[in-house]
C-alpha positions in Angstrom: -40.4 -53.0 32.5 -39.2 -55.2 29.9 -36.7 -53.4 27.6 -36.5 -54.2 24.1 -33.7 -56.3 22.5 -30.4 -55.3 21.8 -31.4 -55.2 18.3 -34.4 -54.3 17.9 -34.1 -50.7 16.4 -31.2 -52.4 14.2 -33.8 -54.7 12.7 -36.7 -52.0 12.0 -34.1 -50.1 10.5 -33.0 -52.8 8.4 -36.4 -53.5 7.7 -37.0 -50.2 6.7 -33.9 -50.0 4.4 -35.1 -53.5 2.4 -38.4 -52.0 1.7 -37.0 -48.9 0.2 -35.0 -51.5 -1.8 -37.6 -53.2 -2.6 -39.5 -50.0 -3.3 -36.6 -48.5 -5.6 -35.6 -51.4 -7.5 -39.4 -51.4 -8.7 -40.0 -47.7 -9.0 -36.4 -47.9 -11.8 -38.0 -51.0 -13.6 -40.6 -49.0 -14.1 -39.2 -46.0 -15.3 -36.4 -47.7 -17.6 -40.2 -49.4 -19.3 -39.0 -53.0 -18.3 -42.3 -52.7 -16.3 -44.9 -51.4 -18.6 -48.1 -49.6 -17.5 -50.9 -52.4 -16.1 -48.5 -55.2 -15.5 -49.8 -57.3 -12.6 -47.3 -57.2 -10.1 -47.7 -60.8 -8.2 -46.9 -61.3 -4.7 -45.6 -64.6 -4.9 -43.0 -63.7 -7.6 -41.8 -60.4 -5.6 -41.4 -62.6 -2.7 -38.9 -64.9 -5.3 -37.6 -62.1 -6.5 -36.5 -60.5 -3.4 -36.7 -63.4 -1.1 -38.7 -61.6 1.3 -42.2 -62.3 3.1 -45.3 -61.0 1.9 -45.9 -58.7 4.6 -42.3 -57.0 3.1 -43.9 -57.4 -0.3 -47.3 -55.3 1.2 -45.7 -52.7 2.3 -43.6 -51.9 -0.4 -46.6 -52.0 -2.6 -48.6 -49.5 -0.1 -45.4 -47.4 -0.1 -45.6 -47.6 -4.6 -49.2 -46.8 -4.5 -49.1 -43.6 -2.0 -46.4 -42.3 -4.8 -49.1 -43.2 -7.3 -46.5 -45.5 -9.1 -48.5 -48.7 -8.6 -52.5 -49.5 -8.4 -54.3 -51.9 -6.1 -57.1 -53.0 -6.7 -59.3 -55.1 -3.8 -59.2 -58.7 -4.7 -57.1 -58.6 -8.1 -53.7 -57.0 -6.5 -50.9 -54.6 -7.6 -50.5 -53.6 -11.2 -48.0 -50.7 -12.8 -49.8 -47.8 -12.9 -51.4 -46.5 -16.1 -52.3 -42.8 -15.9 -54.9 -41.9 -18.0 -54.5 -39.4 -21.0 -56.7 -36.6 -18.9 -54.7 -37.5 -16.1 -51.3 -36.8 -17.6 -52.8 -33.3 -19.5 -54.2 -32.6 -15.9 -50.5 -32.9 -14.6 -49.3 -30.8 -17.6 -51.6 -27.9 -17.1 -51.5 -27.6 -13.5 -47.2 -27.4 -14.0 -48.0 -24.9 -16.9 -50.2 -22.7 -14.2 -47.5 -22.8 -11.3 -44.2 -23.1 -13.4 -43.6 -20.3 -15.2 -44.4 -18.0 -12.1 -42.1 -20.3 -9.9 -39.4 -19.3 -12.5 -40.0 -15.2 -12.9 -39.8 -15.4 -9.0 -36.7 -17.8 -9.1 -35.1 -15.0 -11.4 -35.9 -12.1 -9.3 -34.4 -13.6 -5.8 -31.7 -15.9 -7.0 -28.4 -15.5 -5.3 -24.7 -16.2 -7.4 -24.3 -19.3 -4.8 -27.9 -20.5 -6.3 -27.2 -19.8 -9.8 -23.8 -21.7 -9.1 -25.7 -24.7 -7.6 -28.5 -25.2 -10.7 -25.2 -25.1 -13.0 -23.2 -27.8 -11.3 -26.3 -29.7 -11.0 -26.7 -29.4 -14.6 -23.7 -30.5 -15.5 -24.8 -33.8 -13.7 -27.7 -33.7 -16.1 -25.5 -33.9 -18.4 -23.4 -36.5 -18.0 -26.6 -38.9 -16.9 -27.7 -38.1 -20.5 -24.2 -38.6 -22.4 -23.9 -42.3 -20.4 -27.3 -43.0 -21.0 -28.6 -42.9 -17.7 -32.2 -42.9 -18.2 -33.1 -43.6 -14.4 -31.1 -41.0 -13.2 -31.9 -38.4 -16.4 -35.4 -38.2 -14.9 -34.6 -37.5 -11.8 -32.2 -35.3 -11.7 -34.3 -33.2 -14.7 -37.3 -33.4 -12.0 -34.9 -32.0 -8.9 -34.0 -29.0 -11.5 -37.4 -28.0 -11.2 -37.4 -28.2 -7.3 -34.3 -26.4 -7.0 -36.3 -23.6 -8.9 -38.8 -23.5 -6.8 -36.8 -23.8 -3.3 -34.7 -20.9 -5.1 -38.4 -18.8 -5.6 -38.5 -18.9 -1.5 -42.4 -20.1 -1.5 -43.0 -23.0 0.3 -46.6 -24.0 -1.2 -45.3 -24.2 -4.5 -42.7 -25.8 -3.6 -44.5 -28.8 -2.3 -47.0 -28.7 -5.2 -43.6 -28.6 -7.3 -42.6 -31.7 -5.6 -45.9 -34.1 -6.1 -46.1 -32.8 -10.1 -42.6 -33.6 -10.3 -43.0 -37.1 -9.4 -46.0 -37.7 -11.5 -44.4 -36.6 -14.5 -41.4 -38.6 -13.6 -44.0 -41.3 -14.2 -46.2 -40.5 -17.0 -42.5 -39.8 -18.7 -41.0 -43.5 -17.4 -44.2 -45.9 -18.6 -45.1 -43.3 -22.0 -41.9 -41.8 -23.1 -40.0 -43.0 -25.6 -36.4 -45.1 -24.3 -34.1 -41.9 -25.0 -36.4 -39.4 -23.8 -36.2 -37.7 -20.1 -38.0 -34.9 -18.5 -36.2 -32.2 -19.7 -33.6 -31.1 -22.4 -30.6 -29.4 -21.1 -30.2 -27.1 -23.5 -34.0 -25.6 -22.0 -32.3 -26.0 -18.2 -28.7 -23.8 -19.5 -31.3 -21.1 -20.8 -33.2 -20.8 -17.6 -29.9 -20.5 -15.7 -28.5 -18.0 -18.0 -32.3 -15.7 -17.6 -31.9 -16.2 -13.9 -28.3 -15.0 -13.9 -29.3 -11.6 -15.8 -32.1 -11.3 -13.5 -34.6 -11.6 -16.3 -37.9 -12.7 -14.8 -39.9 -12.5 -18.3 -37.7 -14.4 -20.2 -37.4 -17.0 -17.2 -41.1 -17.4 -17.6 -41.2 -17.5 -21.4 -38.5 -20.4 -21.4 -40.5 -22.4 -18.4 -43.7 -22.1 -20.4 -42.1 -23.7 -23.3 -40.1 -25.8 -21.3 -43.0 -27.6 -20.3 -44.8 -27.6 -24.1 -41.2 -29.8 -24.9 -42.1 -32.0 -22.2 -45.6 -32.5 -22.6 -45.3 -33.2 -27.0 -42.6 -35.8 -25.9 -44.8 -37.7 -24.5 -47.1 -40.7 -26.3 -50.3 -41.9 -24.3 -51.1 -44.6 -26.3 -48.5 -47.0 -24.9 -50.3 -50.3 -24.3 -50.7 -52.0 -21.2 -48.0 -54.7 -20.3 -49.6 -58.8 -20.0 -47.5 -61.6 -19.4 -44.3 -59.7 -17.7 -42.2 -62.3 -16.3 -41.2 -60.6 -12.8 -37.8 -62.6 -12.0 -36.8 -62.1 -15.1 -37.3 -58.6 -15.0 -35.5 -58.3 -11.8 -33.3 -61.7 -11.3 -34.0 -64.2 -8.9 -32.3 -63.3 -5.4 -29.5 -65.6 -4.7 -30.6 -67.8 -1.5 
């Protein structure tokens, strides 16, 4: 039997790790709108940009497109996604159906070491928003939300939580305006301090709103992006 090279698994693995580069250093482009919605993302340039293969390029593309953050169309290639305005009120009203019930059960079963762990993590919030942080704003507004729902104990919603999350991570990257985020902190500290009196009404009432914010902050008429020059979006890799 012939056993594999002394290296092998160190190479997938370092593989691996380049795509999720790859895959994060688009996703953030995207998100911080230096990558507006429809811009054709070309092989070739990704491959100068990266200095990578094609079959590197591929797979980070499939890997964007299974998170719904690119498109790929058969015999035109990759473009930033553009979620339609029914897609993104779709998004809004299926958070709107689950949310609010995620938070009355999040107040009615939160422990003091859970309560403790939503405020430290907004205080992270925080600080992504005072340095301007756009990238990590969204996400760490979006992981809020998850906490709230790993808090709630039910493990379908939380996995619905999860895929709305990232859509709307989206939808706010390509369509919100540069200073806006998920979520405003002010919304999060209220929904702590409902949780820590045990207040499942007024958890629900906040979330509902919450969500309103979110969805107003929004503008669906951003237009699609032509003529995005990819390495100097990203830089040319150094050879």
């Amino acid at each position: 039997m012939t056993l594999p090279g002394p290296n092998s698994e160190q190479l997938s693995t370092a593989e691996e790790v380049a795509e999720e580069q790859i895959v994060d250093r688009i996703f953030e482009a995207v998100i911080e709108q230096r990558l507006p919605p429809g811009t054709k993302l070309s092989e070739s340039a990704l491959c100068e940009v990266f200095g990578v293969g094609r079959m590197r390029i591929r797979r980070s593309l499939l890997l964007l497109a299974s998170r719904e953050v690119v498109e790929l169309h058969s015999n035109r290639g990759a473009f930033v996604a553009r979620p339609t305005a029914e897609q993104a009120r779709e998004v809004f009203e299926a958070r709107q159906a689950i949310e609010p019930n995620v938070a009355r059960m999040a107040a009615k079963r939160a422990a003091a070491e859970d309560i403790a762990a939503l405020a430290r993590h907004l205080e992270l919030e925080s600080q992504a928003h005072d340095s301007g942080n756009r990238r990590d704003a969204i996400r760490l507004s979006g992981q809020f939300h998850t906490m709230l729902a790993q808090i709630a104990g039910n493990g379908v919603m939380l996995r619905m939580i999860k895929e709305l999350i990232t859509r709307t991570s989206l939808i706010i990257g390509i369509y919100g305006a540069p200073g806006v985020t998920n979520c405003r902190d002010d919304d999060h500290a209220e929904l702590i301090d409902a949780l820590r009196k045990s207040d499942d009404r007024r958890a629900a009432e906040i979330m509902a709103e919450h969500l309103r914010h979110i969805e107003e902050r929004v503008d669906l008429t951003a237009r699609p992006g032509a003529g995005v020059d990819l390495v100097s979006v990203f830089g040319r890799r150094d050879a």
